[in-house]
C-alpha positions as CSV (number, residue, x, y, z in Angstrom):
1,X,31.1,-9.5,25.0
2,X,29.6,-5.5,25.1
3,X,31.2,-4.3,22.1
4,X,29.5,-0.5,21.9
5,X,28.0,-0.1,18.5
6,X,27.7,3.1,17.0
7,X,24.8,4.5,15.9
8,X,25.0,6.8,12.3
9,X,22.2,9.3,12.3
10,X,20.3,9.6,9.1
11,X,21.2,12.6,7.3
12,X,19.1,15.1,5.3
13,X,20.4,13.9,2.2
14,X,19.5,10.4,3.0
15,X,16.0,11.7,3.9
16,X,15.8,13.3,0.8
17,X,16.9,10.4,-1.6
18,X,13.5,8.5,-0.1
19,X,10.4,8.7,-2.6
20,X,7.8,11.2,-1.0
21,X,10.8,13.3,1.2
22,X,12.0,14.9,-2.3
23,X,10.9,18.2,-1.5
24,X,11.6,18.9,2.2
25,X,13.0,22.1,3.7
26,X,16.1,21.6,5.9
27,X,13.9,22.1,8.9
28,X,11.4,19.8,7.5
29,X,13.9,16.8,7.2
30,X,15.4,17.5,10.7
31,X,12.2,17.3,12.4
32,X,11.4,13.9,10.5
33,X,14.2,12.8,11.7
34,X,14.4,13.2,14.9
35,X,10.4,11.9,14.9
36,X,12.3,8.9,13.4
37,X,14.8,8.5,16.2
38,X,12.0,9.3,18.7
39,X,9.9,5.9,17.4
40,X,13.0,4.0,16.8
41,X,13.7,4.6,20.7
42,X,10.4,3.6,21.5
43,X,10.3,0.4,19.6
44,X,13.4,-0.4,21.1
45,X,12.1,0.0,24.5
46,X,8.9,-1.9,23.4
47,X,10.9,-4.8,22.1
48,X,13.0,-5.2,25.2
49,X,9.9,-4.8,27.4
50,X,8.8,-7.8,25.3
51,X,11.9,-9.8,25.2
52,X,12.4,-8.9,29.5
53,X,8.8,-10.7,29.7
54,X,8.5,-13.1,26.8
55,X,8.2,-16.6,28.4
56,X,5.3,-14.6,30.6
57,X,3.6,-13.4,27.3
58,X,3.7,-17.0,25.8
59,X,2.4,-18.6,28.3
60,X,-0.4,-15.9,28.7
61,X,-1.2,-15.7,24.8
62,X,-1.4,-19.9,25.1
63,X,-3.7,-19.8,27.4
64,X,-6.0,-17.2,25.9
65,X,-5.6,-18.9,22.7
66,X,-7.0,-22.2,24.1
67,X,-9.6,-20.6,26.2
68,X,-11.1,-19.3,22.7
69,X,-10.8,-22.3,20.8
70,X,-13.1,-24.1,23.9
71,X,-15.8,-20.7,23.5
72,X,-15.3,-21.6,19.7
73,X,-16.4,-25.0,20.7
74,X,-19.3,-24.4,23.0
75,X,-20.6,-22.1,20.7
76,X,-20.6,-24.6,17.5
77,X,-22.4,-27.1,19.9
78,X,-24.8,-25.1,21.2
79,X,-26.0,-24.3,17.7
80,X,-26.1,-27.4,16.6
81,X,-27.7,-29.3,19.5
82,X,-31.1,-30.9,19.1
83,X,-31.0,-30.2,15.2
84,X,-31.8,-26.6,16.3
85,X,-30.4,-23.3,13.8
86,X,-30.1,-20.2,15.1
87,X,-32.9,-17.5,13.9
88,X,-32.0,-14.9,12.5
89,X,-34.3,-12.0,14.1
């Protein structure tokens, strides 16, 4: 089902009514928003990027997260072998 959802554009007034936008020219609040709409596009691209590759991404960040739990590992042993402390120099 591709039911088209309409998507409202923030007004000036809505802008406005946000703590910090209180005092903003017309032409201030229009460029806001359209920065606004510019990152919202972005993140939605991002996030469908992500979503397009996410059983990739898992399986990368999986691995990379057990390759640094083994360095976490081989580090705490080395350290600890033969009663030895490392020096501070």
């Amino acid at each position: 089902m591709s039911a088209k959802k309409e998507h409202k554009r923030l007004t000036i007034s809505q802008l406005r009514n946000f703590q910090g936008f209180e005092g903003y020219s017309d032409e201030q609040a229009e460029e806001t928003i359209r920065t606004l709409e510019n990152l919202s596009v972005l993140f939605y691209k991002l996030h469908m990027k992500n979503k397009a590759v996410n059983n990739t991404f898992k399986l990368t960040h999986q691995e990379e997260s057990k390759v640094k739990k083994k360095i976490k590992k081989e580090k705490r042993n080395e350290s600890g072998k033969d009663g030895d402390q490392p020096h501070a120099a």
